[in-house]
C-alpha positions in Angstrom: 11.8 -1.6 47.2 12.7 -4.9 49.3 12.0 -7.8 47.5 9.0 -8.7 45.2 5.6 -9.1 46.6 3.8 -12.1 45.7 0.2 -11.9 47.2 -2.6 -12.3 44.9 -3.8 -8.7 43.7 -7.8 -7.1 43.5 -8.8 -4.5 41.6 -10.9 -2.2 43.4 -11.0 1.9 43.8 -8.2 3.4 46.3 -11.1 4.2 48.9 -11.8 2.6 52.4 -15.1 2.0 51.7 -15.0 -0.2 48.5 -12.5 -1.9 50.1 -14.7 -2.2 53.2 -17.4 -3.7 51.0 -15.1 -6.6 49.3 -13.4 -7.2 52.7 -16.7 -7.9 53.8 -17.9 -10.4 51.3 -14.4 -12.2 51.4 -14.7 -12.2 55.1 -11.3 -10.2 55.9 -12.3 -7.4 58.5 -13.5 -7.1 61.6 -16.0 -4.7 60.5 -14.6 -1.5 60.7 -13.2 0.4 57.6 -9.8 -0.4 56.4 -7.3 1.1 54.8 -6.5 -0.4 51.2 -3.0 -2.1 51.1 -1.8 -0.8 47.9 1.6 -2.0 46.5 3.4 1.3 47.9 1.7 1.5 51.4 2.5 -2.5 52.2 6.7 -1.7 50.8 6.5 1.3 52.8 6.4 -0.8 56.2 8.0 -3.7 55.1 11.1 -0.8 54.6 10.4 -1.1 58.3 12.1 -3.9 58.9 15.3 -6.0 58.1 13.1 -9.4 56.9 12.3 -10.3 53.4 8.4 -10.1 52.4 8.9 -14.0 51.8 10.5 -14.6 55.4 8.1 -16.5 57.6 7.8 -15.1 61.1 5.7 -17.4 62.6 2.9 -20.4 61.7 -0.6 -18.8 63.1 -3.1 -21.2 64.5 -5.3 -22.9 64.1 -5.1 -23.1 61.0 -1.3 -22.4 60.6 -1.0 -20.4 58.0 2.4 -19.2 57.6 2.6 -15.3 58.7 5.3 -14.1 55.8 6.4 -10.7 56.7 4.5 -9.5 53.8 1.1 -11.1 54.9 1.5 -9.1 58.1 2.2 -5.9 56.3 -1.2 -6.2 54.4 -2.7 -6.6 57.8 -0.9 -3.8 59.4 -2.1 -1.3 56.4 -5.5 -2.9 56.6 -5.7 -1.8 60.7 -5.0 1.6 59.7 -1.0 1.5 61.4 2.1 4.0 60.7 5.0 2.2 58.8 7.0 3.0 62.0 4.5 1.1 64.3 5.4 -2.3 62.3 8.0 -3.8 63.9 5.8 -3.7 67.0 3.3 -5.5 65.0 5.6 -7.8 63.5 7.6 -8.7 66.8 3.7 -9.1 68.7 3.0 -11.9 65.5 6.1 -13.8 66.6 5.4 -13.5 70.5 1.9 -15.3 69.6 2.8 -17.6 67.7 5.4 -18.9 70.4 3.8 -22.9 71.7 4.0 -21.3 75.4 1.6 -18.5 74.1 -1.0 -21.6 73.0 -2.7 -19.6 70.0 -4.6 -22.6 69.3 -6.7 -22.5 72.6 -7.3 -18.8 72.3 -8.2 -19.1 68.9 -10.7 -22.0 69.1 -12.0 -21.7 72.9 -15.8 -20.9 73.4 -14.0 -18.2 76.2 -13.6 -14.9 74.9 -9.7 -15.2 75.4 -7.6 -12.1 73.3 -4.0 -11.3 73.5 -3.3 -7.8 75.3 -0.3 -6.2 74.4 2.0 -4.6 76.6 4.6 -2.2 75.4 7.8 -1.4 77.2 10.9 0.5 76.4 12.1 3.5 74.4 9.9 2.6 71.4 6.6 4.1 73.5 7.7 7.8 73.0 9.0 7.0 69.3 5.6 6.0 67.9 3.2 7.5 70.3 1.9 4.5 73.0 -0.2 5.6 75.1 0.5 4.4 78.5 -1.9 6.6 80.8 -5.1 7.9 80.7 -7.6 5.9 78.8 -4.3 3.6 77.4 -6.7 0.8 77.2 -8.8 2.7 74.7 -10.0 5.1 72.7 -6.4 7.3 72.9 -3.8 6.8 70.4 -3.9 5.7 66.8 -0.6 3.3 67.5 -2.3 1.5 70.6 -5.5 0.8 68.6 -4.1 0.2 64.9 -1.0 -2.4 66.5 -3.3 -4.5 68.7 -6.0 -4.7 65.7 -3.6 -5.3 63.3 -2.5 -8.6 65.3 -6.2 -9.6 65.7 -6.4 -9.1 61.5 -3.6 -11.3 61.2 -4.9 -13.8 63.6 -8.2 -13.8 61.8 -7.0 -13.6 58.1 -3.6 -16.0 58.2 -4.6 -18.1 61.5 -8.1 -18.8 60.4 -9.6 -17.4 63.5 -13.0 -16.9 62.0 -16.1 -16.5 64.2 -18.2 -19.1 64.4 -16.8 -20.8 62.0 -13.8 -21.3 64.2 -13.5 -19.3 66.9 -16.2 -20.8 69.2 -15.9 -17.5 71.4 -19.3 -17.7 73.3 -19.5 -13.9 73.6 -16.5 -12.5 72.4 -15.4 -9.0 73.8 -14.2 -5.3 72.9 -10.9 -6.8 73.2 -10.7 -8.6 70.1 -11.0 -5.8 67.7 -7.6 -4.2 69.6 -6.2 -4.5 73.0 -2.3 -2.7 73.3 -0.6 -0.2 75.6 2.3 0.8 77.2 3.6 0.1 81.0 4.3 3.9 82.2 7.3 2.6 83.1 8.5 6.6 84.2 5.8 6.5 87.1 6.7 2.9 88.5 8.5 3.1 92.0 9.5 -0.3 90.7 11.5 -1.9 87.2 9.9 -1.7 84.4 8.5 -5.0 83.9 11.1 -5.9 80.8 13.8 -5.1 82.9 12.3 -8.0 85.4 12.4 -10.5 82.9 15.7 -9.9 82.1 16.0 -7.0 78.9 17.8 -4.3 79.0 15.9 -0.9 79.7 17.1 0.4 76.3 15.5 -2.8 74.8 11.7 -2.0 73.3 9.7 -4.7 74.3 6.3 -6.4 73.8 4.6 -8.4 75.8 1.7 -10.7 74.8 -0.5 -11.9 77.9 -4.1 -13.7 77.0 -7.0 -12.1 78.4 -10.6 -12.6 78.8 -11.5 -9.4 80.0 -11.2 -6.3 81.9 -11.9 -5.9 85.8 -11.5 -2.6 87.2 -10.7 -2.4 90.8 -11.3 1.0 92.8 -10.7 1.7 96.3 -10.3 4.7 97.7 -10.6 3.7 101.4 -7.2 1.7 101.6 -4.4 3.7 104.0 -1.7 1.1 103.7 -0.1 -1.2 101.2 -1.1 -4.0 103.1 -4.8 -3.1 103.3 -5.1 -1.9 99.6 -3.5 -5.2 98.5 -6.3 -6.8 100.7 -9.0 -5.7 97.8 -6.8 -6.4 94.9 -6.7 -9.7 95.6 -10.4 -10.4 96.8 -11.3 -8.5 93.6 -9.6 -11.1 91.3 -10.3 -13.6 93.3 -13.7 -14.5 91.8 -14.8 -18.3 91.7 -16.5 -17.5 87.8 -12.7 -16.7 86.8 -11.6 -18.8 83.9 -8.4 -19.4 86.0 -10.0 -21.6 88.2 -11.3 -24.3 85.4 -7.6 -25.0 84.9 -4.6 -26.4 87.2 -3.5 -24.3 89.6 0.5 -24.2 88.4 -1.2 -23.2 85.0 -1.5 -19.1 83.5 -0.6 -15.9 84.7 -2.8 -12.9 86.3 -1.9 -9.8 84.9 -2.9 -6.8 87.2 -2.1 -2.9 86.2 -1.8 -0.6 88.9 -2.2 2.9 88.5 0.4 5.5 89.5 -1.3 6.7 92.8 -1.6 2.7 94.0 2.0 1.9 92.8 3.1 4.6 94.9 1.1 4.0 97.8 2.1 0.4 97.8 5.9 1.1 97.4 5.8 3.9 99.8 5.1 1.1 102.7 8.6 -0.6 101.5 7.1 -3.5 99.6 9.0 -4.7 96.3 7.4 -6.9 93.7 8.1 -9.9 95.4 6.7 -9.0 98.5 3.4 -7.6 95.9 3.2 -11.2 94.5 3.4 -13.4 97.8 0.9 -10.7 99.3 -1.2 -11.9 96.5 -0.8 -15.3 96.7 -1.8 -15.5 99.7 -4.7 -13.7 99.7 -5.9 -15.1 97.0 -6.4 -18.5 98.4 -10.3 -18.8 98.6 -12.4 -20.6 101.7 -14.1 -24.2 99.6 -17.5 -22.1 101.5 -17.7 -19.8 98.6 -18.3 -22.6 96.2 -21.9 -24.8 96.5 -21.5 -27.2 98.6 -22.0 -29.6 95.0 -19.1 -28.5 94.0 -16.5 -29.2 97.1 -16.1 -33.2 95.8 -14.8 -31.6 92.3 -12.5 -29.4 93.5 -10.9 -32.0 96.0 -11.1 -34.5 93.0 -8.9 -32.2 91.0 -6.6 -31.6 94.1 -7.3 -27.8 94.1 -8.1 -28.2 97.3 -5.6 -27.0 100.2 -6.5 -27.0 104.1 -10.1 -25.8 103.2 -9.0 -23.1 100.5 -9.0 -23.4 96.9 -5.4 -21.1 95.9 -5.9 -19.3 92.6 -2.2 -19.9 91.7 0.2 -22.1 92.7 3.1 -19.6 93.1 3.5 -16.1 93.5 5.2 -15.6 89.8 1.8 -16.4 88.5 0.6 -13.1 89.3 2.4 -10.3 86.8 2.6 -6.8 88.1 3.2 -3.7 86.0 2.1 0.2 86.4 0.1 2.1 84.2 -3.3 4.6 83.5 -3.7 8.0 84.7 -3.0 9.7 87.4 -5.3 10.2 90.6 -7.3 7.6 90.1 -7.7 5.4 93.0 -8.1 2.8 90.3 -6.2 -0.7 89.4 -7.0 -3.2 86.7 -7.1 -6.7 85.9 -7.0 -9.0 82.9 -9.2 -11.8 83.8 -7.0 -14.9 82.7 -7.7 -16.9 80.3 -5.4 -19.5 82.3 -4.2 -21.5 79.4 -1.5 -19.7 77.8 1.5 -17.9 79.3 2.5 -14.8 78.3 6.0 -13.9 76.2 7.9 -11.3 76.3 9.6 -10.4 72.7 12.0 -8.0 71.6 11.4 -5.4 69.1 13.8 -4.8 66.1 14.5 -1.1 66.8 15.0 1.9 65.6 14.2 0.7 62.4 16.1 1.0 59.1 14.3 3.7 57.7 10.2 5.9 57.8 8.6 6.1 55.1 5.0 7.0 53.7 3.5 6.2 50.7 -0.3 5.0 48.6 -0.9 3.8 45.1 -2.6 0.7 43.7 -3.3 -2.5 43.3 -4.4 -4.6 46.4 -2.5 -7.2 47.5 -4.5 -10.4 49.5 -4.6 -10.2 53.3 -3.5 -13.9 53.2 -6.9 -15.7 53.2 
């Protein structure tokens, strides 16, 4: 046993659905059932890692509530995740919490902002992320348990409470869990943590804030340059939040399956090439927009020989490859355009797997 844990205790039966029934009337979950975060399950991930259960890994907003590693472990167990998917968890809480990452906007915007994880490195094959078909969803207990678990903690130690505090007009799927992996083994390219400068033995996880899901299909595209040509006009979209904001502010992250990746690299074009492709295509005719609305663009110097660019510079738009195979399929996060994502390194292998349950129930850090 690391260290002593501190968080107050309830006594309730070692079954998810009394603890489903107090999480709901304390306002915990996300409502769906939870696993109860008995002494012996929260040790067994905090065995996980090298940090004390006191050691503070990042100050959640809004309401900055320190996020001990402790408090995340209750979270973790409460998502339903593996001891050996909590350094994942644990280096995702201090990616978010990072001022670049601006947890405070995502949390409190009337957008339906959520962070997506991305997972790269050898740590995918240890712990089972899913990085092809259906990685987005509904395959894999680590991709939905780590990416919920991060929404718990953002909820129960950030405050993030809906309505209350997260004005979220709609919300989204997303914020119940949004993680997977890049299939970095089908990339013609680097791995995206290699690009930003890790080693390829590093596990990585990369937080980017989205506001959705746009798939993107074509199946009529011969070339690179042609199938490029409907990426960008399908993210190009005056209703994107991207546009609301400065033009040298946020990222667009777009997946690509393995058939497009291929197809794209096949014509000789590298990620650079990718990004200034997109850049440029992406800069939209002032037609599109009611005529109303050309003297508040031009006010807000968006405005650039008639075309309004969605980003300022080719680096805004992130590339990386996953999803299945045969699919004639790409996807993008719709950007929030506020935040920018972080890229964090994961504390692994870790010390030691173990499994565990008993009683009592420590607090999730409300």
């Amino acid at each position: 046993m690391r260290g002593t844990l501190v968080s107050e205790t309830h006594a309730v039966a070692d079954d998810p659905l009394e603890l489903l029934d107090l999480a709901e009337r304390q306002g915990w979950g996300d409502g769906l059932p939870l696993i109860p975060p008995t002494t012996e399950r929260v040790q067994n991930l905090l065995d996980t890692v090298t940090e004390a259960p006191d050691a503070i890994v990042g100050i959640v907003e809004p309401r900055r509530g320190p996020a001990t590693t402790e408090k995340i472990a209750i979270n973790a167990v409460m998502a339903g995740c593996r001891p050996e998917y909590f350094p994942l968890v644990v280096a995702a809480v201090r990616a978010v919490c990072e001022p670049r990452f601006n947890l405070y906007a995502l949390n409190t915007t009337t957008c339906c902002a959520t962070p997506a994880l991305m997972i790269n490195g050898p740590v995918r094959h240890a712990v089972g992320i899913e990085c092809g078909y259906s990685c987005l969803g509904h395959n894999g207990r680590a991709n939905s348990t780590i990416g919920r678990a991060l929404r718990l903690v953002m909820r129960n130690v950030g405050g993030a409470i809906p309505g209350a505090v997260s004005k979220s007009t709609f919300g989204q799927p997303g914020r119940l869990s949004l993680c997977f992996g890049e299939w970095e083994e089908k990339s013609p390219w680097q791995p995206f943590h290699v690009r930003r400068g890790f080693d390829a033995s590093d596990s990585v996880v990369t937080v980017h804030c989205a506001t959705g899901t746009q798939d993107i299909a074509d199946i009529w595209a011969e070339n690179a340059e042609e199938l490029i040509w409907v990426l960008a006009h399908s993210i190009d979209w005056i209703g994107n939040n991207k546009v609301l904001v400065p033009q040298s502010d946020g990222e667009m992250l777009l997946l690509l399956c393995p058939d497009f990746a291929y197809k794209i690299a096949r014509d000789g074009l590298s990620i650079d090439d990718v990004q200034a492709m997109l850049h440029q295509y992406t800069q939209t005719p002032i037609e599109r927009w009611h005529r109303n609305h050309w003297p508040k663009l031009e006010e807000r110097g968006y405005v650039e020989n008639g075309k309004v660019p969605l980003c300022a510079s080719p680096e805004q738009f992130l590339i990386a490859v996953a999803g299945g195979e045969s699919g004639h399929h790409a996807l993008s996060f719709c950007t929030f355009g506020l935040t920018w994502s972080v890229s964090q390194k994961i504390a692994w292998p870790p010390p030691s797997k173990v499994e565990g349950e008993s009683c009592p129930l420590p607090s999730s850090g409300q």
